[in-house]
Each structure stands twice: as structure tokens, then as C-alpha cells.
C-alpha angles and dihedrals in degrees: 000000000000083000094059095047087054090050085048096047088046101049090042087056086042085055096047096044084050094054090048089039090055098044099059093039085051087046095055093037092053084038090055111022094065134078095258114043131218129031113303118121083265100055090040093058102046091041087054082044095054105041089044089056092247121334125071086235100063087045084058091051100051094041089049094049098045095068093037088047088046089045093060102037096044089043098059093033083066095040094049090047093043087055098044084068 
């Protein structure tokens, strides 16, 4: 039983490094993908727009989805290799 609690610990702190991970991976990729680089509303806008193929929405989407995908799959990568030991 103590196993297991370690595997969960470690695949909560997995999940936690992935989503952080992702985040700032999703912040330097809108900063830099758009028209107008960096942060500014402007840059922000046509990064979104970019990433999204067109339309700010679809920007918002795909930046929303990559921290919560890494989350998860960071996060039970580090659970299943923390239980095959």
C-alpha cells in the first residue's frame, strides 16, 4: 500500500511539472508564432490567431488543451514508471 501512495505522489508532482511544462511552452510559442511578437495585446492577438489557423478562438483551444494533454501524460508516465519499480 505504501508503493502505491508513492506512485500517486509522484504522478501527482509529474502532472503538476507537465502543466507547467506546457504553459510556458504555450506562452513563448503565442509570444513568438503571431505578426507582431512578444506579449502586448497585439502580439497576443495575432500569436492566438495564428496558432488557432486564423481565428483568435481556435488559438485559445489549442493553447488551453497543450498543458492539460501534458498534464495528463506526464503525469501517468511518471505514475506507471514509479510502480514498475
Amino acid at each position: 500500500m505504501e508503493e502505491d501512495n508513492g506512485a500517486v505522489i509522484a504522478g501527482g508532482v509529474g502532472a503538476a511539472l507537465g502543466a507547467a511544462g506546457g504553459t510556458a511552452g504555450v506562452v513563448g510559442a503565442i509570444s513568438a508564432a503571431g505578426s507582431v511578437t512578444g506579449l502586448s495585446a497585439a502580439g497576443i492577438t495575432s500569436g492566438l490567431a495564428a496558432i488557432g489557423g486564423g481565428t483568435m478562438l481556435g488559438g485559445i483551444a489549442v493553447t488551453v488543451a497543450a498543458p492539460a494533454t501534458l498534464a495528463v501524460v506526464v503525469g501517468y508516465g511518471v505514475y506507471r514508471l514509479w510502480r514498475s519499480h
